[in-house]
C-alpha positions as CSV (number, residue, x, y, z in Angstrom):
1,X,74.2,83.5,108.7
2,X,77.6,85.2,107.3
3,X,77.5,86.6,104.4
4,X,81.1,86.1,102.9
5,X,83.1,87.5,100.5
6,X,86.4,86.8,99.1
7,X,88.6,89.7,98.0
8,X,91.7,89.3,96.0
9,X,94.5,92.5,96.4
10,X,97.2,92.8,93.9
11,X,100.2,91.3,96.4
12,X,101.1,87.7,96.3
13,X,98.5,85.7,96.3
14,X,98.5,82.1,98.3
15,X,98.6,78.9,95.8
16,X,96.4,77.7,93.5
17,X,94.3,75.6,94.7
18,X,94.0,77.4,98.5
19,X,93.0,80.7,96.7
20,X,90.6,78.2,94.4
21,X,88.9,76.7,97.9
22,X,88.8,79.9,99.1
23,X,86.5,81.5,96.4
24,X,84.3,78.3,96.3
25,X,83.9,79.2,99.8
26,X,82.7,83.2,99.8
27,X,79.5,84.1,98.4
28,X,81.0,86.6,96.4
29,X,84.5,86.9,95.1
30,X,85.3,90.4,94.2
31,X,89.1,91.5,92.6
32,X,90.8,94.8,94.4
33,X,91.9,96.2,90.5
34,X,95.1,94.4,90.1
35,X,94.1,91.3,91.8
36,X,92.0,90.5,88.3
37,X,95.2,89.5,86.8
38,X,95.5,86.9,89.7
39,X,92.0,85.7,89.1
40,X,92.8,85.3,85.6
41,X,96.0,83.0,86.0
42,X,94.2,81.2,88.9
43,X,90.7,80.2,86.3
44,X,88.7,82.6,89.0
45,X,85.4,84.0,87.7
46,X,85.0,87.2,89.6
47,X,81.4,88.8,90.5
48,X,83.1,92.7,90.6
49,X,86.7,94.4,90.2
50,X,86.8,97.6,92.4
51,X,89.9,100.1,92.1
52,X,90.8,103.0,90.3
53,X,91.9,100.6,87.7
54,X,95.5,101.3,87.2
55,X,96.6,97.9,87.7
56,X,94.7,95.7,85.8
57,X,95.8,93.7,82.7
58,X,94.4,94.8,79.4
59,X,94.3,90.9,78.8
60,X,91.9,90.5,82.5
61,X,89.8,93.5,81.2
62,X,89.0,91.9,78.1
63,X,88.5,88.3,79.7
64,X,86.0,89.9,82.5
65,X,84.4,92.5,80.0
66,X,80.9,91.0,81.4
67,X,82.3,91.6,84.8
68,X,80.7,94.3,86.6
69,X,83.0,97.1,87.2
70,X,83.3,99.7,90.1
71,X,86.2,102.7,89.1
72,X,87.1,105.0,91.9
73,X,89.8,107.2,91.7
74,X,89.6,108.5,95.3
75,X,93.6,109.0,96.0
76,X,92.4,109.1,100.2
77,X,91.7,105.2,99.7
78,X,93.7,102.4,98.8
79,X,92.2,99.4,95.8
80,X,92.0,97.3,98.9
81,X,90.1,99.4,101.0
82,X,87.8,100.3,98.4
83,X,86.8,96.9,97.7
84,X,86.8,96.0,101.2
85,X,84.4,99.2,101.4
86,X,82.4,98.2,98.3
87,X,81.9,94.8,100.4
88,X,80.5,96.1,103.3
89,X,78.0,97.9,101.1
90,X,76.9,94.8,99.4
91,X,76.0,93.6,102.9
92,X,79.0,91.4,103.2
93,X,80.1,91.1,106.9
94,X,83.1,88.4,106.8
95,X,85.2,89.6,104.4
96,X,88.6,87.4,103.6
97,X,91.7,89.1,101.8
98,X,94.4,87.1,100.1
99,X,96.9,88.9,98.3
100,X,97.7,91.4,100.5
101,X,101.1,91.1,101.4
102,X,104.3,90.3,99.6
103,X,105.8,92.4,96.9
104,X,106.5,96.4,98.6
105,X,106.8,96.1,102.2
106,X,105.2,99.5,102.7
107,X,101.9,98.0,101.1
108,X,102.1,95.3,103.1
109,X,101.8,97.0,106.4
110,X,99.8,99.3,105.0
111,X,96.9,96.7,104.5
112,X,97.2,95.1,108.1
113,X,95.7,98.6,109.3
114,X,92.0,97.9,107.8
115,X,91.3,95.2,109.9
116,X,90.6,97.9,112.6
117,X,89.6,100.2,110.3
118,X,86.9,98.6,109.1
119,X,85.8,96.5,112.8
120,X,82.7,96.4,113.6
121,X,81.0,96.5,110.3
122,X,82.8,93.8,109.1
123,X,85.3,91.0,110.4
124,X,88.3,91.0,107.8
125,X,91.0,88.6,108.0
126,X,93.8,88.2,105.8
127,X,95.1,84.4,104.4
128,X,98.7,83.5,103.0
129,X,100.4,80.3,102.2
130,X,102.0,80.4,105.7
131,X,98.4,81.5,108.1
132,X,95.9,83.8,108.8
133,X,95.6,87.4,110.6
134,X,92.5,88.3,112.0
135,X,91.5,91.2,113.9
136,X,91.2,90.7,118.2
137,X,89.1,93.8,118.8
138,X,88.2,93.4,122.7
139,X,87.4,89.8,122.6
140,X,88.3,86.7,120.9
141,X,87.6,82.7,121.3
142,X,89.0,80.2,119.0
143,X,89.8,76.4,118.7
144,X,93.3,75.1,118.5
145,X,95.3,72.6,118.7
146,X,98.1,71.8,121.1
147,X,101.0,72.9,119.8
148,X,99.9,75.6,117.4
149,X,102.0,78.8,117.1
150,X,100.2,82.0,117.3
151,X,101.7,85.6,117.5
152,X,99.9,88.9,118.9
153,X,100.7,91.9,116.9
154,X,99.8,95.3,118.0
155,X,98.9,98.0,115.3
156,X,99.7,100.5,118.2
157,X,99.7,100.6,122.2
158,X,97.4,97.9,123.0
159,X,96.5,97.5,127.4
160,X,95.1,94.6,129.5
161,X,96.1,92.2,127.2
162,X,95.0,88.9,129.3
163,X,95.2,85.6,127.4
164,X,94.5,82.1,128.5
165,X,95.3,78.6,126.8
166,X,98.9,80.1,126.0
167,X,102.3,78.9,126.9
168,X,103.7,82.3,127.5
169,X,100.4,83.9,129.3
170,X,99.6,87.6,129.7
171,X,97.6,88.9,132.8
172,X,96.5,92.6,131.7
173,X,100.2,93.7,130.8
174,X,100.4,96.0,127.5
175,X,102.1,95.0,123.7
176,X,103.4,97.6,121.2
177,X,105.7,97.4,118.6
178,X,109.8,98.6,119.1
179,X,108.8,98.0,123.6
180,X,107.4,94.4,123.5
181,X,105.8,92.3,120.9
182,X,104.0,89.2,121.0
183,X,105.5,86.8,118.2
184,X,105.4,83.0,118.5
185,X,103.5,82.0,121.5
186,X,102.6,78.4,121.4
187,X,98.8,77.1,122.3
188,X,98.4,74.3,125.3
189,X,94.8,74.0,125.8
190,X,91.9,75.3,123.6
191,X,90.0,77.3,123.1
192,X,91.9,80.1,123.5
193,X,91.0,83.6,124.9
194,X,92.4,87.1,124.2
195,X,90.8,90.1,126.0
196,X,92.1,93.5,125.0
197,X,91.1,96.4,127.3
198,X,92.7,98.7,125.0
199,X,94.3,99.3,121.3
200,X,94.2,97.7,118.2
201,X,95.7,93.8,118.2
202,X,95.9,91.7,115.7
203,X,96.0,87.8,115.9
204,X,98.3,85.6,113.5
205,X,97.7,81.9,113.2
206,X,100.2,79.9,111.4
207,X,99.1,77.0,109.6
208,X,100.2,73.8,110.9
């Protein structure tokens, strides 16, 4: 079975009450430094905060005082990665991230590179207000409905990307960003198949 864990960066964070389901839903819910002032305002109880701690609210560090707390200051990782890292070390091997985009664009791409970075050891996927990114790696099968938009993002040259159950259908051709991008294809049957001979491709799923 999954083990899953919830981690909260220090971008925007989805509403309320989806970042509330969310947590009831991981086994663990851990704060990426910063994202403790989101778990504060949003009631969340978190089981660590990772970071190098630059971020956090004196008011969070006194509400999570019994909290335990990881500080690294390694400048060759980002808060996110660490906790993402700390994760995988706990044995957590589904591993979802809210609060990783929004605010500086530059962080914001940033973050969509440890979804490879971190595949196989653990499955990472990221969740907004608006859908879900999720890492393809060579294979990938998933339910959907008719109608659903979905767009394929490459994180570099990605090759023999064949897909089936898509309106606009790829047989082996390649996808990379600035020659040919895959935004906004639309499902028509399900599930749906991506195979990736090579490269790193992400998956976005907007919520209906």
């Amino acid at each position: 079975m999954p083990k899953r864990a919830l981690v909260i960066a220090n971008g925007e964070p989805p509403k309320k009450q989806r970042l509330q389901s969310l947590a009831r839903e991981a086994n663990i819910v851990i704060c990426a430094d910063g994202g403790a002032n989101t778990a504060l305002k949003a009631g969340i109880i978190p089981h660590a905060i990772v970071g190098d701690l630059d971020s956090i609210h004196t008011e969070a560090l006194v509400k999570f005082r019994n909290v335990p707390t990881y500080e690294d200051r390694d400048d060759e990782s980002t808060d996110l990665e660490k906790a993402i890292a700390w994760a995988i070390k706990a044995k957590y091997d589904h591993i979802t991230v809210v609060g990783a985009s929004g605010k500086r664009i530059d962080h914001s791409i940033g973050n969509l590179g440890v979804m490879a970075k971190f595949y196989p050891d653990a499955v990472v996927r990221f969740i907004d207000d608006l859908g879900e990114i999720c890492y393809v790696g060579r294979e990938l099968r998933f339910e959907a409905k008719k109608g659903d938009v979905v767009s394929l993002i490459p994180l570099n040259r990605c090759e023999g990307i064949v897909t089936e159950g898509l309106k606009y259908v790829l047989e082996g051709e390649n996808l990379e960003l600035g020659v040919r991008e895959g935004t906004s294809n639309v499902v028509i049957s399900s599930p749906v198949t991506l195979r990736v001979k090579k490269g790193h491709l992400l998956l976005f799923k907007l919520f209906a």
